[in-house]
Steps between C-alpha positions, in 0.01 A plus 500: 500500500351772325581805317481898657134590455488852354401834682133484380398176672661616765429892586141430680669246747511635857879563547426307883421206277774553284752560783318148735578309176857594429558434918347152468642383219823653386635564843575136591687460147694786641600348778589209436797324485736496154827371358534836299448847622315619156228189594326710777459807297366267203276276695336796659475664189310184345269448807429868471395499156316177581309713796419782260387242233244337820378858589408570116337220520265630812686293787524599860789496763403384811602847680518778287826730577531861532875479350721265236697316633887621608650329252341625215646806432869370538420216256330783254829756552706160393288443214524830337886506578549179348280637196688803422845346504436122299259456221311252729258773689165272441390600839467875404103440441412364856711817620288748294182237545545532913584859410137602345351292783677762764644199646843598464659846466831477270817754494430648171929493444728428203404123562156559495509642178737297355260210605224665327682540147639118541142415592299696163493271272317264732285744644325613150 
């Protein structure tokens, strides 16, 4: 695993690639199979910051995709929900990091926002 590569090593990066790699490799965690409802939405988050981590780092996808994938705005929306109503909210920065990348266009709502605030001391 690693961590969320920031914006910079990221902005040059054909959003086909970017969109091919989150398909390939996040998708299946997303699909499969879990005891726990919250383990989908976690797994794909982890294999998508995995997939943003391989395209920093110059890899391909086999296919590149004119779209995310369906799933990945649902799993943001949860994200920022769950970060404006419990201290948790860690996954605010791959919101805001798929965000910038104009992967992913969130509601800018109460949640949002409250999301943000949880989110700036980690963002600085």
């Amino acid at each position: 695993m690693t961590g969320l590569p920031p914006y910079d090593a990221l902005r040059g990066v054909d959003s086909g690639v970017l969109n091919g790699l989150l398909h390939e490799r996040a998708t299946p965690a997303y699909e499969a199979t879990y005891e726990y409802k919250w383990q989908k939405d976690a797994k794909a988050y982890r294999a998508s910051v995995d997939a943003l981590a391989a395209a920093a780092a110059g890899a391909e996808p086999a296919a590149p995709r004119d779209a995310p994938p369906r799933w990945l705005a649902p799993v943001a929306r949860r994200f920022v929900v769950s970060g404006s109503t419990t201290r948790w909210g860690g996954a605010f920065e791959w919101v805001r990091l798929l965000e910038r990348l104009g992967l992913l266009v969130p509601e800018h709502d109460d949640a949002y926002v409250l999301s943000v605030v949880g989110a700036a001391g980690r963002l600085s």
